[in-house]
Backbone as a chain_set.jsonl record, in Angstrom:
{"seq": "XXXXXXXXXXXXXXXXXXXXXXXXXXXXXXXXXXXXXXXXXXXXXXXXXXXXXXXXXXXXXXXXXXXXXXXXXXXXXXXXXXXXXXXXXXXXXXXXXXXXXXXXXXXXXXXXXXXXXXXXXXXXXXXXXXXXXXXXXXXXXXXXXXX", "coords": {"N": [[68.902, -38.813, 7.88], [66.089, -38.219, 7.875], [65.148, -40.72, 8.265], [66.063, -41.117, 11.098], [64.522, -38.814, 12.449], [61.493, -39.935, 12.033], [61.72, -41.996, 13.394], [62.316, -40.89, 15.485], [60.09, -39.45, 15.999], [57.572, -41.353, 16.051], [58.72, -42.662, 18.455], [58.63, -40.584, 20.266], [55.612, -40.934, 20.025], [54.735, -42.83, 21.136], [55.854, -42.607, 23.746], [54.462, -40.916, 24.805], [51.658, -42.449, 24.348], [51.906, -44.252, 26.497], [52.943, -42.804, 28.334], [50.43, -41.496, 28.951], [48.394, -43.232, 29.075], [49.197, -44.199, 31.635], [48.405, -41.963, 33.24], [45.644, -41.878, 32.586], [45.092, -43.793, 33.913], [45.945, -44.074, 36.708], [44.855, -41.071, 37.285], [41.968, -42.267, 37.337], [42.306, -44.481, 39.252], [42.86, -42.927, 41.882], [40.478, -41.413, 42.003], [38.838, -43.902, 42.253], [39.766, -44.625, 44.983], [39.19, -42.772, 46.446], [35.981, -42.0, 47.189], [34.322, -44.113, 50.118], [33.068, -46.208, 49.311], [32.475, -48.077, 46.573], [30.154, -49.394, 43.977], [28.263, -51.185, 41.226], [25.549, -50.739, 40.711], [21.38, -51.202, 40.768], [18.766, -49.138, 39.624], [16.055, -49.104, 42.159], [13.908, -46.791, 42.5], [13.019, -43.489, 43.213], [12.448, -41.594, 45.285], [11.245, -38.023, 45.766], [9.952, -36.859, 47.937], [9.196, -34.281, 48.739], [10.261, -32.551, 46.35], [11.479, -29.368, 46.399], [13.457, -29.032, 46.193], [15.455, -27.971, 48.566], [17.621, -28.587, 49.595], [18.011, -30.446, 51.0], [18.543, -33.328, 53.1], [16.335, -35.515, 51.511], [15.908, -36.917, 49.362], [15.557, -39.682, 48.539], [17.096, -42.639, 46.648], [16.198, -45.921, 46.16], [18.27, -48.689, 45.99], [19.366, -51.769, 44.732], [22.144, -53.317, 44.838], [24.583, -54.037, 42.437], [26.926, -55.222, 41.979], [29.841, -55.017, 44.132], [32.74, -53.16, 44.358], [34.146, -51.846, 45.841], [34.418, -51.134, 49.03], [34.045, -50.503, 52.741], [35.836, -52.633, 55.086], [34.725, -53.164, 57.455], [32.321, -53.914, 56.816], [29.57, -56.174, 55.191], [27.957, -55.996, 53.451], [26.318, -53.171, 51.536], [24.057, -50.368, 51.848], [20.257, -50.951, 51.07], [19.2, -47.785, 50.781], [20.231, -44.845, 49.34], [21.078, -41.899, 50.061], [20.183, -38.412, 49.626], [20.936, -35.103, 49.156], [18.469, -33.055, 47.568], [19.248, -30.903, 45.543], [21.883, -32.166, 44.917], [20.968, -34.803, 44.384], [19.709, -33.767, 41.967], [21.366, -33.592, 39.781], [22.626, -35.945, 40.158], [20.892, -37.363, 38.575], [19.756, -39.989, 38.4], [17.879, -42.904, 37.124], [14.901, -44.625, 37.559], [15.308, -48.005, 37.287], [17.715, -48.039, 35.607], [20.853, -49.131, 35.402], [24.103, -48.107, 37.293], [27.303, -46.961, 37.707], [28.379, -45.755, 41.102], [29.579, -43.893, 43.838], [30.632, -43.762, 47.451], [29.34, -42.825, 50.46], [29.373, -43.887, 54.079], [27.655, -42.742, 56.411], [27.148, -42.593, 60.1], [25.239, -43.616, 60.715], [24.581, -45.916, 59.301], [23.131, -45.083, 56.706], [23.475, -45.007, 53.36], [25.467, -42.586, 51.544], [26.274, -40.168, 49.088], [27.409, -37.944, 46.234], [27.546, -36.284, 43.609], [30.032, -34.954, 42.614], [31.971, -37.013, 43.447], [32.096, -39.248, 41.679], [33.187, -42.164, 40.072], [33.538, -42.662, 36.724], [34.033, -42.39, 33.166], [34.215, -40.168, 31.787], [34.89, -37.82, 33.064], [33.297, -36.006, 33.929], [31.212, -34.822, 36.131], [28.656, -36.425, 38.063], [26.657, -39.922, 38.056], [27.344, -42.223, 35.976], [25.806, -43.782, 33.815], [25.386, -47.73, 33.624], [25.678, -48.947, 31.24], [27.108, -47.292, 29.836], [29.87, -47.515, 30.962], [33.148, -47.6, 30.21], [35.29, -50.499, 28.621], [37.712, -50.439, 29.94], [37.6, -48.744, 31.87], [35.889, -50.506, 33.622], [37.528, -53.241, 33.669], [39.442, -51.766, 35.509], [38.471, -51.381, 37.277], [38.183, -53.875, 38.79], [40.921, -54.034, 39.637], [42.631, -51.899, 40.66], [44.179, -50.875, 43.011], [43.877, -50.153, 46.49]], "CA": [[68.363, -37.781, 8.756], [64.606, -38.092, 7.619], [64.72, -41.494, 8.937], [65.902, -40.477, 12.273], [63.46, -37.621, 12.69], [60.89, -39.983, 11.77], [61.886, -42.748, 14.595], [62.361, -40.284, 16.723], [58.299, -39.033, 16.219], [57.154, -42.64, 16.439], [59.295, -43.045, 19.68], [57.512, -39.844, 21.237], [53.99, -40.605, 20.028], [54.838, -44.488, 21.737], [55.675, -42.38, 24.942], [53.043, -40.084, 25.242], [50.429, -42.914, 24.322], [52.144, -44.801, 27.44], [52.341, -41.691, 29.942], [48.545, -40.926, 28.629], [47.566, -44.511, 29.282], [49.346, -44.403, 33.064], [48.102, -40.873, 33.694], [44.303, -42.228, 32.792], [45.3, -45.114, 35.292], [46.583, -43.017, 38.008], [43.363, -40.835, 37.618], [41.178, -43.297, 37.359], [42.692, -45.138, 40.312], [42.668, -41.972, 42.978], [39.336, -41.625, 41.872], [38.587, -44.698, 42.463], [39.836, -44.477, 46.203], [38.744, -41.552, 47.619], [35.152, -42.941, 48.078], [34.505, -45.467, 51.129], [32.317, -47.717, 48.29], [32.356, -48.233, 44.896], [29.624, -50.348, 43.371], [27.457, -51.077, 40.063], [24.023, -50.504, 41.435], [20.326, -50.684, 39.974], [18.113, -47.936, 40.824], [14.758, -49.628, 41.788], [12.995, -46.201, 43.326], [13.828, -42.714, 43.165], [11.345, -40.404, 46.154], [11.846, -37.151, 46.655], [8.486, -35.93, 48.433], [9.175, -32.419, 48.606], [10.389, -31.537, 45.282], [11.37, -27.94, 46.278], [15.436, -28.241, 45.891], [16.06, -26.977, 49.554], [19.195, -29.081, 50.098], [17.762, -31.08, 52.515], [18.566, -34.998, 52.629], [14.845, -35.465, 51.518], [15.843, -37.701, 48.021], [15.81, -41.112, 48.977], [16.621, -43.74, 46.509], [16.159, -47.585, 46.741], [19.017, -49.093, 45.091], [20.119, -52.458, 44.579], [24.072, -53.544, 44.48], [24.787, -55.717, 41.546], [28.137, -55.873, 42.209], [30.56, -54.373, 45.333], [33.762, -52.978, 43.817], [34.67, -51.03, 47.157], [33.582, -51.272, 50.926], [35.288, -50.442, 54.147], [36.246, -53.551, 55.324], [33.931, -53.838, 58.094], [30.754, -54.034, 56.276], [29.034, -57.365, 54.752], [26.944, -55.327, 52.231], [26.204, -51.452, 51.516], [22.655, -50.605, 52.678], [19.633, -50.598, 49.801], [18.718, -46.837, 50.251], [20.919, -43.795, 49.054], [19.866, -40.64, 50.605], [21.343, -37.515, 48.866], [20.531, -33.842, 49.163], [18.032, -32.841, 46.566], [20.094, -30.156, 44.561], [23.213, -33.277, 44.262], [20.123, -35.957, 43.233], [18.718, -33.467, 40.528], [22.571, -33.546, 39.338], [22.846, -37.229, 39.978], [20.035, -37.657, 37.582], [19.533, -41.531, 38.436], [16.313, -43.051, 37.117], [14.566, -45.907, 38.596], [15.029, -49.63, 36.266], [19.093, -48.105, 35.187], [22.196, -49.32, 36.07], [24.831, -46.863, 37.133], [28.157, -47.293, 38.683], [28.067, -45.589, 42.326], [30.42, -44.001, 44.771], [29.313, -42.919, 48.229], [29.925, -42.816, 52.019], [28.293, -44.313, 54.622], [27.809, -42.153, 57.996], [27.258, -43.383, 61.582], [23.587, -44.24, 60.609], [24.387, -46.664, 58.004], [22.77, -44.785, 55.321], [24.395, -44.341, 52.138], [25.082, -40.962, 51.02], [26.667, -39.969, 48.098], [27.583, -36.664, 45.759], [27.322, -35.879, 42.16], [31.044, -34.739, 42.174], [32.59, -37.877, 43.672], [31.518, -40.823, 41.364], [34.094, -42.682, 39.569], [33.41, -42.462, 35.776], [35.103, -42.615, 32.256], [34.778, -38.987, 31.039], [35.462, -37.144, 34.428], [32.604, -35.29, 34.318], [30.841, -35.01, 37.925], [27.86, -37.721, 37.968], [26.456, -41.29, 38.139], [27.636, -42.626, 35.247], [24.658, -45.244, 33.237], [26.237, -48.739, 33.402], [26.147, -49.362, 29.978], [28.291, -46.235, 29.033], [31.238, -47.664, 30.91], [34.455, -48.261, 28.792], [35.807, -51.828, 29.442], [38.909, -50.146, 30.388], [37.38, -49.075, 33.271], [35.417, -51.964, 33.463], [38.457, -53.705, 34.088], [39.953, -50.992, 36.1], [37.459, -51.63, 38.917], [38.545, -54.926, 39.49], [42.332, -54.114, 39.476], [42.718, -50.797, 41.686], [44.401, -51.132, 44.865], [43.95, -48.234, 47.325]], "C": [[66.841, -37.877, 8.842], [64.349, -39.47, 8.191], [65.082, -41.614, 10.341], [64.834, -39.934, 12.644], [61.687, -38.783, 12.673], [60.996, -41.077, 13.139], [61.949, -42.473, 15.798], [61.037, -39.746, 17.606], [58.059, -40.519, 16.617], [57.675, -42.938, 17.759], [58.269, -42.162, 20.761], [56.366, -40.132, 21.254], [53.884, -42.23, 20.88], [54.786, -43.857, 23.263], [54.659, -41.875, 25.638], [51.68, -40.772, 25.277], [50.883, -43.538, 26.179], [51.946, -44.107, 28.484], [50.689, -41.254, 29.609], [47.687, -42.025, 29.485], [47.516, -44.389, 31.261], [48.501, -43.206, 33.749], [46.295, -41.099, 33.931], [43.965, -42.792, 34.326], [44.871, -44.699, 36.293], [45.648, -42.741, 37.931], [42.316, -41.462, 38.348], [41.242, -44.052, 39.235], [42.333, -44.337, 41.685], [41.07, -41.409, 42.676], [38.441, -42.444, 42.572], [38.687, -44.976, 44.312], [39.585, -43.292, 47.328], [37.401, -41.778, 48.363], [35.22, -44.026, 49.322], [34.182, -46.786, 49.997], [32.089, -47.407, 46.82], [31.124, -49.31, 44.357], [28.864, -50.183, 42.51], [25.869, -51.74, 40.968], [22.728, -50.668, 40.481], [19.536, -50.285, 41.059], [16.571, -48.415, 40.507], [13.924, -48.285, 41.951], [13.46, -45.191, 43.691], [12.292, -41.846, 43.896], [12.143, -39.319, 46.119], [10.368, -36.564, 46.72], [8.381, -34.496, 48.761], [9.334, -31.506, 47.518], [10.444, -30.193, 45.425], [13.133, -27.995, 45.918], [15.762, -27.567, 46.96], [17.412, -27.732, 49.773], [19.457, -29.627, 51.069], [18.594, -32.524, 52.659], [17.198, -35.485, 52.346], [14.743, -36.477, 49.985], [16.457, -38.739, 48.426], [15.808, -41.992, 47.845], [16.789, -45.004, 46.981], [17.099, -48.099, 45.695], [19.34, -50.623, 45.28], [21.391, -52.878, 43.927], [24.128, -54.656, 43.503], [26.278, -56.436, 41.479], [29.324, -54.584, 43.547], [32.237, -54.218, 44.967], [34.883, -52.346, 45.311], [33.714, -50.837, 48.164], [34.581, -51.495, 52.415], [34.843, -52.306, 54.338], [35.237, -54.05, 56.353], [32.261, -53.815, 58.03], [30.768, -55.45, 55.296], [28.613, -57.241, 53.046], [26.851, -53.816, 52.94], [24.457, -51.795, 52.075], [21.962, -50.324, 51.376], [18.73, -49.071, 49.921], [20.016, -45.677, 50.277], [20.259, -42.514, 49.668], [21.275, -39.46, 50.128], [20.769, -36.153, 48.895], [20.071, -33.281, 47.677], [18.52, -31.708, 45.325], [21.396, -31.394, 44.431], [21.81, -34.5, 43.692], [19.534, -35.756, 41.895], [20.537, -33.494, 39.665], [23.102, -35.003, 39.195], [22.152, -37.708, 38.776], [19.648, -39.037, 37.002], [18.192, -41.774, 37.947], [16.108, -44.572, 37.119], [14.501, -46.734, 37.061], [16.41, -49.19, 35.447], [19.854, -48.605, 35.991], [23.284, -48.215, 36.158], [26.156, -47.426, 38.137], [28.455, -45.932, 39.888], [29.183, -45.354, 43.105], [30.071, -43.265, 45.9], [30.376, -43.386, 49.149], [29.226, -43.274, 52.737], [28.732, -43.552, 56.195], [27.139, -43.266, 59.163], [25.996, -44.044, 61.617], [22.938, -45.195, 59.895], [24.056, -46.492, 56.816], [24.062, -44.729, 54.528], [24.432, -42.813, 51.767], [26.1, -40.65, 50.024], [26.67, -38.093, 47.08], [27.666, -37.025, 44.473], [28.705, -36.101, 41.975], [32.455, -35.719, 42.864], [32.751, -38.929, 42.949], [32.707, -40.59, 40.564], [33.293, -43.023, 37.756], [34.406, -42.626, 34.088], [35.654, -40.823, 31.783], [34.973, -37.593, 31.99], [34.245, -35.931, 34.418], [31.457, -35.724, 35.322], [29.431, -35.61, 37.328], [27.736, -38.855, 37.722], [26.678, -41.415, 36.754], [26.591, -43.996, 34.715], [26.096, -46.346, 32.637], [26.467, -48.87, 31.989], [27.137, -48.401, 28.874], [29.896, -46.746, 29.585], [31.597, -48.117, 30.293], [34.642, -49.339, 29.974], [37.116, -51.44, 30.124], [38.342, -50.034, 31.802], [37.013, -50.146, 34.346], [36.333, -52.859, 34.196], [39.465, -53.213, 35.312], [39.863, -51.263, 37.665], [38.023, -52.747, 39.554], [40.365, -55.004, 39.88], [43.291, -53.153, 40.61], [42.888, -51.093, 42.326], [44.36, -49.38, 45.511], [44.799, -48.94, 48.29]], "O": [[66.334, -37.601, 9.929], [63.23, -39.544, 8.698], [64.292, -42.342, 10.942], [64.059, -40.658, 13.268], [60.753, -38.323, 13.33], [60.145, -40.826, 13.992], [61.793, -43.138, 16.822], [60.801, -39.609, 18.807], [58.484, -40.796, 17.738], [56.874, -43.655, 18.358], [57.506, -42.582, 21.631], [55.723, -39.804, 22.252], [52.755, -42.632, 21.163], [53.955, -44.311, 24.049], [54.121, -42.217, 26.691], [50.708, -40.279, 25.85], [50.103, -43.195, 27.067], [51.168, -44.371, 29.401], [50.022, -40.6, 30.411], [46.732, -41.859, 30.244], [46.537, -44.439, 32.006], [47.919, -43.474, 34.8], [45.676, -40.729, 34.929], [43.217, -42.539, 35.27], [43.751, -44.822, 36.788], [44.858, -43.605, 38.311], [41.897, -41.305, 39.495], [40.368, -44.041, 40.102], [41.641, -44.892, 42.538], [40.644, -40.846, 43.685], [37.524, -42.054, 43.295], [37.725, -45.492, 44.881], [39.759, -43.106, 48.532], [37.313, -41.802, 49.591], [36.215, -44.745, 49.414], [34.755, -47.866, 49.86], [31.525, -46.478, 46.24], [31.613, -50.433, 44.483], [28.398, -49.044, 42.536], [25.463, -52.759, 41.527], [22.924, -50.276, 39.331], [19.403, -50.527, 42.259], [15.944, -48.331, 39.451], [12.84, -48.532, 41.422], [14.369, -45.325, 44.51], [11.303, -41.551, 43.226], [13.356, -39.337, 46.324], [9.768, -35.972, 45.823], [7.377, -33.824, 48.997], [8.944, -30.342, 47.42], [9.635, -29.553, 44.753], [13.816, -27.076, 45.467], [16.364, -26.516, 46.741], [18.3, -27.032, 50.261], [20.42, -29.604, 51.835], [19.587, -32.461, 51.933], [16.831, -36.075, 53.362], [13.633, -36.753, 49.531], [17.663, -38.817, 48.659], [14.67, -42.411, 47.63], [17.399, -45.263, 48.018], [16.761, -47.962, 44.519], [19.72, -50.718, 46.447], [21.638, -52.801, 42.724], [23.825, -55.837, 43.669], [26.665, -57.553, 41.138], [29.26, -53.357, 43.474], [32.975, -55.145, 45.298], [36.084, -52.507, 45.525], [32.539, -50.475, 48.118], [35.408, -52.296, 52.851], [33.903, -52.956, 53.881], [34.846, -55.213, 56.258], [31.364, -53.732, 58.869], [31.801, -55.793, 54.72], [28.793, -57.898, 52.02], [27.092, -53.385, 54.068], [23.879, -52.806, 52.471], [22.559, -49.666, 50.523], [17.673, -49.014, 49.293], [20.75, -45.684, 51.266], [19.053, -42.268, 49.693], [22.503, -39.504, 50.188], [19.638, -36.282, 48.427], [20.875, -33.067, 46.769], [18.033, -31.831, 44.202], [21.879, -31.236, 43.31], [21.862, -34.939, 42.543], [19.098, -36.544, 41.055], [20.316, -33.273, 38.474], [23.887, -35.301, 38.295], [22.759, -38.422, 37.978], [19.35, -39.337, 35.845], [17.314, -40.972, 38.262], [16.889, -45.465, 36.79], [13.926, -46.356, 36.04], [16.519, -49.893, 34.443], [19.663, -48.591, 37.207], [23.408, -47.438, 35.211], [26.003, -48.161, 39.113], [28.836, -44.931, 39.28], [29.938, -46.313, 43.26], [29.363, -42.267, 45.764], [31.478, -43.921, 49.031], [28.074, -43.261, 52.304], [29.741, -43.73, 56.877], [26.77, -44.43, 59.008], [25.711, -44.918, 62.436], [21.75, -45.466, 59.718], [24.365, -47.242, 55.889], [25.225, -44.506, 54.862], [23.466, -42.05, 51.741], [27.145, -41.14, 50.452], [25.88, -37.213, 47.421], [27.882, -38.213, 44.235], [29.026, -37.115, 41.354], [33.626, -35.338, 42.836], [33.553, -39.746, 43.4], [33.231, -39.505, 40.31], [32.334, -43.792, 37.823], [35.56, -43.045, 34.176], [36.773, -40.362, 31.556], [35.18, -36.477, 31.514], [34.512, -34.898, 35.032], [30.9, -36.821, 35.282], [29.103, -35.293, 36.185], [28.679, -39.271, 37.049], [26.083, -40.524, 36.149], [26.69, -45.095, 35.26], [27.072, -46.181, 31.904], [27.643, -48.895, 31.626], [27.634, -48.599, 27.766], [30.918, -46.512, 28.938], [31.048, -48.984, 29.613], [34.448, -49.373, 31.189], [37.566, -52.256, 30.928], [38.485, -50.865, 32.698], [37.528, -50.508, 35.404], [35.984, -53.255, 35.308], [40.147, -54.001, 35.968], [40.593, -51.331, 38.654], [38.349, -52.691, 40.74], [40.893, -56.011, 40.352], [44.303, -53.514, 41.211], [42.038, -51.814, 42.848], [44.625, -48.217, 45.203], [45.293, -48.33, 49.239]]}, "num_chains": 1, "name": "protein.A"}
């Protein structure tokens, strides 16, 4: 009986690591596709010439793509400036010479534009995520995701 009971725990804690693992996945994955673009970016150049926090589009940075994980299909390359409404950039909290992995939109004007509470991340809390905090899981994730 005690070795039952005990095969039977080991069986559940085998399932629950497995539905935990898929459930990350899954997350992870619809995450991952709700953006138009996904990419690991460095942030050369972070303006915002007004500094008041009205909620304008007035926080421009200059980013370069170090790698393109996601992009509508009929684009070559993303564009190198982000433009983001200064209450979501003081929340983005990017700073110029990091790496960060990046998820954004691009409207009819080509800019990039992007939100705090969209980016694709490990610990699901809303912001740019510094490259060197991603887990390799994700890491790996990126390249694997189908939308």
């Amino acid at each position: 009986m005690v070795i039952v009971d005990i095969l039977c725990r080991e069986n559940l804690k085998k399932d629950f690591v497995v539905i935990k693992t898929q459930d990350y996945r899954t997350q992870k994955q619809d995450t991952f596709c709700t953006p138009l673009s996904v990419s690991r970016v460095k942030v050369i150049d972070v303006n915002n010439p007004y500094e008041d926090h009205s909620g304008q589009f007035d926080v421009v940075y200059t980013i370069e793509h170090v790698y393109y994980y996601r992009m509508p299909n009929s684009y070559c390359k993303l564009p190198p400036l982000l433009l983001a409404k200064s209450n979501e950039a003081q929340r983005l909290n990017m700073t110029a010479g990091k790496e960060y992995i990046l998820a954004g939109s691009n409207d009819c004007d080509m800019a990039l534009r992007t939100s705090y509470d969209v980016q694709v991340n490990d610990d699901g809390i809303y912001g740019a995520q510094e490259w060197h905090n991603v887990s390799e899981t994700l890491q790996h994730g990126l390249f694997t995701y189908n939308c």
